[in-house]
C-alpha positions as CSV (number, residue, x, y, z in Angstrom):
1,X,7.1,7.9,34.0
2,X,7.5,11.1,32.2
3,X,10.0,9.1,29.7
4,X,7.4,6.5,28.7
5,X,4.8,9.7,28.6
6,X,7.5,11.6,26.0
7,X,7.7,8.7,23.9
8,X,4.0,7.7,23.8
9,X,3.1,11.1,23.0
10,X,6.3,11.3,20.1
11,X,4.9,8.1,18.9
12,X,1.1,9.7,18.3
13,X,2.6,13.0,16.7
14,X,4.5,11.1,14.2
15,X,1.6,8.8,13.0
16,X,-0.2,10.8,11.1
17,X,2.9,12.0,9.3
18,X,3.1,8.0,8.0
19,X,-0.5,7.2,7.6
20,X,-0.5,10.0,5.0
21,X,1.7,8.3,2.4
22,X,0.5,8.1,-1.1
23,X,1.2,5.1,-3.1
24,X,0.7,3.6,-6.3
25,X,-0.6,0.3,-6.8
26,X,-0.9,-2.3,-9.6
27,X,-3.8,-4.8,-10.2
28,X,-4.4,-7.1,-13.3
29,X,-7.4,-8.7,-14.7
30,X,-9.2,-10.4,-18.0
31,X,-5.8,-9.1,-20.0
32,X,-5.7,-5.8,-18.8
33,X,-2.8,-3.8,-16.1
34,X,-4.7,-1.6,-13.6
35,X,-2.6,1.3,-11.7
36,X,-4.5,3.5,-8.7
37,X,-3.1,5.6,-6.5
38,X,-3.9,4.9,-2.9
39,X,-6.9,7.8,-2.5
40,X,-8.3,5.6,-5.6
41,X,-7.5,8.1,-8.7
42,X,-6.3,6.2,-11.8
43,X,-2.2,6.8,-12.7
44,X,-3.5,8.2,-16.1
45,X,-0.3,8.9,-18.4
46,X,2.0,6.7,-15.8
47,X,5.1,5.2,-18.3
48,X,4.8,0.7,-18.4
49,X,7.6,-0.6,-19.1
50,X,8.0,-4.9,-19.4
51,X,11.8,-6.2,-18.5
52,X,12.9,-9.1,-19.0
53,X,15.2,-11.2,-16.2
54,X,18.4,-9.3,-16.8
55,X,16.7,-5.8,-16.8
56,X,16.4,-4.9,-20.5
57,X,13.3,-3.3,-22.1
58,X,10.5,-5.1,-24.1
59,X,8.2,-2.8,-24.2
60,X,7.9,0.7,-23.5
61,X,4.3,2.0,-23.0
62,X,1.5,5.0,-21.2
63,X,-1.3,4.2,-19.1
64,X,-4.7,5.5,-20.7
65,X,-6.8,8.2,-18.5
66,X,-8.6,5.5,-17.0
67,X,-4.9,4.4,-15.7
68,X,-5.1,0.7,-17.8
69,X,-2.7,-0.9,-19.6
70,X,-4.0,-3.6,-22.3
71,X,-1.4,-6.6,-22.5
72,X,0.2,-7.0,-26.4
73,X,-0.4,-9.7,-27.7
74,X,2.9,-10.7,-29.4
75,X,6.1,-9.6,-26.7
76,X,9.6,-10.3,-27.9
77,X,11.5,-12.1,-24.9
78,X,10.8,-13.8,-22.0
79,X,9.2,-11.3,-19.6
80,X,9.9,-11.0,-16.2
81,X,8.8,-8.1,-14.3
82,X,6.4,-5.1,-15.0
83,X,7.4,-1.3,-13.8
84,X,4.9,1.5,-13.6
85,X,6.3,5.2,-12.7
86,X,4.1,7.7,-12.4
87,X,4.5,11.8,-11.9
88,X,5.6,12.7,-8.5
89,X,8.5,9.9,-7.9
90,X,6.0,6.7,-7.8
91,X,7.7,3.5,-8.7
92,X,6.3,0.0,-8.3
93,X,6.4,-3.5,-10.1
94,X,4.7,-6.2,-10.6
95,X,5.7,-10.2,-11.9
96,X,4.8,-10.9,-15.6
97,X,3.1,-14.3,-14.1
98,X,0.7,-11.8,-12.0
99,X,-0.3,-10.0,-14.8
100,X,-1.3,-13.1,-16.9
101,X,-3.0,-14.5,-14.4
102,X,-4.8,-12.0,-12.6
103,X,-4.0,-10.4,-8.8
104,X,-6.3,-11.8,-6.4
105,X,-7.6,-9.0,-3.4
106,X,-5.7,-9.5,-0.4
107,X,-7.1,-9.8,3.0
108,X,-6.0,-6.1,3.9
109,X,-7.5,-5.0,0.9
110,X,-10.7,-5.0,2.1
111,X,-11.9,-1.8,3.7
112,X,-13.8,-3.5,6.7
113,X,-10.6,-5.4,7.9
114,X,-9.2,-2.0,7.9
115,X,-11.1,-0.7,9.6
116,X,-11.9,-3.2,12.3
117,X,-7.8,-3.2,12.6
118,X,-7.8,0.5,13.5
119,X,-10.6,1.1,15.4
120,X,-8.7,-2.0,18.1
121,X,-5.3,-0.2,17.4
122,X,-7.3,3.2,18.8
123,X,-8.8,0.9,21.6
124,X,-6.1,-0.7,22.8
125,X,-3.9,2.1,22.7
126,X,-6.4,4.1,24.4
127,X,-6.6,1.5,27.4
128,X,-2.6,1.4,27.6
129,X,-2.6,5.0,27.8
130,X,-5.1,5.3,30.6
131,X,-3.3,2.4,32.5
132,X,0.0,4.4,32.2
133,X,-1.4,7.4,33.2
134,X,-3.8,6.4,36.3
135,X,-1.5,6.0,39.8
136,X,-1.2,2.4,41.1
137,X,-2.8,3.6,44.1
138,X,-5.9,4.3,42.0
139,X,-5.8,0.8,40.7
140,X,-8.5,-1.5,42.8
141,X,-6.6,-4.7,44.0
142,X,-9.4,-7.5,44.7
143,X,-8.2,-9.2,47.9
């Protein structure tokens, strides 16, 4: 009992230490490369760079303060993959076909699903907790 107490309580210390993680993410629409960070700021000044499929450059660019990117209209090459790095170590990428075509919202994307998500997460851990914790002799059998 007091391992599967140890390790519950390890697992809720070390939780927060992940939920806390501060990404950088990529969104495209009507001809234009959107990058946020995860608490919503834009990545204003973050370095774009379009590769191609073995890796070498197109084009080199900056996000504006807003954090967008407008798509050139003429690119040398066949385009594979765009890479936004921001300040801090932030890396992410994103396919050329994306960015022409415009990223659709996911269904985690959505603040309510996340929510509704954690709220049965807390719940149900809750209720596994108490079940661990109260003494089977406590526990009501119906005969």
């Amino acid at each position: 009992m007091k391992i599967v107490f140890s390790f519950v309580f390890t697992i809720l210390i070390l939780l927060p230490s992940v939920a806390n993680a501060h990404g950088l993410y990529l969104s495209s629409k009507e001809g234009s490369l959107y990058a946020k960070f995860s608490d919503r700021s834009p990545a204003s000044g973050a370095v774009v760079t379009v590769v191609d499929e073995d890796g070498i450059v197109i084009v080199r660019d900056t996000l504006n303060e807003k954090g967008m990117w407008a798509l050139p209209k003429n690119i040398e090459g066949e385009s594979k993959f765009v890479i936004v790095e921001a300040p801090g170590g932030h890396l992410t990428r994103i396919a050329w076909q994306e960015v022409l075509h415009g990223t659709a919202k996911g269904f985690f994307d959505y603040l309510s699903v996340r929510i509704a998500i954690g709220v049965m997460v807390l719940g149900g851990g809750g209720f596994f907790i108490k079940r661990l914790l109260t003494p089977k002799s406590q526990i009501r059998n119906p005969e």
